[in-house]
N, C-alpha and C positions, 0 to 999 in steps of 0.2 A: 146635663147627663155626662158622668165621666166617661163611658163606654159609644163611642161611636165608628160604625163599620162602614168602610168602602170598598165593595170589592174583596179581595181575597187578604184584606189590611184589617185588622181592627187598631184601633188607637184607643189608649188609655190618656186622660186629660186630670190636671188637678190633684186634688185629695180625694185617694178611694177607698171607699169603707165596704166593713164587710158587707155590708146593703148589696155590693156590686156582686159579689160573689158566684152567688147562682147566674148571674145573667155572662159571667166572662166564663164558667165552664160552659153555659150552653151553646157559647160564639164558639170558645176554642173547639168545640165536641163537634163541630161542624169541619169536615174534611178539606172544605174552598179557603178556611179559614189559614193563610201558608205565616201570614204576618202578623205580627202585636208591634207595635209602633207606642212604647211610653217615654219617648222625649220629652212628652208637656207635663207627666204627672211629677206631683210632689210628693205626695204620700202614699205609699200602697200596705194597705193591712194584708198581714202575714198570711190571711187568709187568701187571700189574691196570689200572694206570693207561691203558695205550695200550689196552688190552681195551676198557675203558668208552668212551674216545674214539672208536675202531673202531665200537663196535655202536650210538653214539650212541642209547642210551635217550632216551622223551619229557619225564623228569622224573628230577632228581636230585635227592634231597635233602641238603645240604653236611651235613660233619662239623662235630661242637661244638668237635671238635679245632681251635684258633685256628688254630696253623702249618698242618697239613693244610688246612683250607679255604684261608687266603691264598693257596697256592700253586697246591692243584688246580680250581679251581672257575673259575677265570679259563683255567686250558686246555683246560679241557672246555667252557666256552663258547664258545671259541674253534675247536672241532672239531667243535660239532654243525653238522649238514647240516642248508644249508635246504632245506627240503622243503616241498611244499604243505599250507599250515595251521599252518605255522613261523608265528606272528603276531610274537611281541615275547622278545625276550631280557633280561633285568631282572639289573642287577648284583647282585652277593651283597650292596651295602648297600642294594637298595632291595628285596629279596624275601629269604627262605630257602631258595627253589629256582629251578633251573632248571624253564621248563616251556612246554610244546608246545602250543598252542590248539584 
């Protein structure tokens, strides 16, 4: 199962297909839900991708995947809402996550 949640974390693992879809908007849709941890995934279909952007979580954690982070991590900083208590956005070379204050 790519999708596994602990707590107010969900973690993405592997290659995730749009199968995953529905089930990573109904995690994120969930308000306890403050983390997405995808360090272990390799592949994420686009459809996952606009999901995340969409539900903007308060913290991402990038994949170790090189290509996958260069590419996703700069768009999804790019789509989180400011919101109050948004303090600081810290590029992927100056932190390993995104993260909400």
């Amino acid at each position: 199962m790519p999708l596994q949640r602990s707590g107010q974390t969900l973690a993405i693992y592997g290659e995730c297909g749009v199968e995953e879809a529905l089930e990573l908007v109904e995690n994120l849709s969930d308000a306890d839900v403050l983390t997405v941890d995808i360090s272990g995934c390799t592949h994420l279909h686009t459809a996952l991708v606009q999901a995340l952007a969409a539900c903007a979580p308060q913290r991402v954690v990038p994949p170790q995947e090189e290509f996958l982070a260069r590419w996703l991590m700069p768009f999804l900083a790019s789509s989180i809402r400011q919101e109050p208590g948004l303090t600081e956005l810290r590029s992927l070379s100056d932190t390993d996550a995104l993260t909400a204050a």
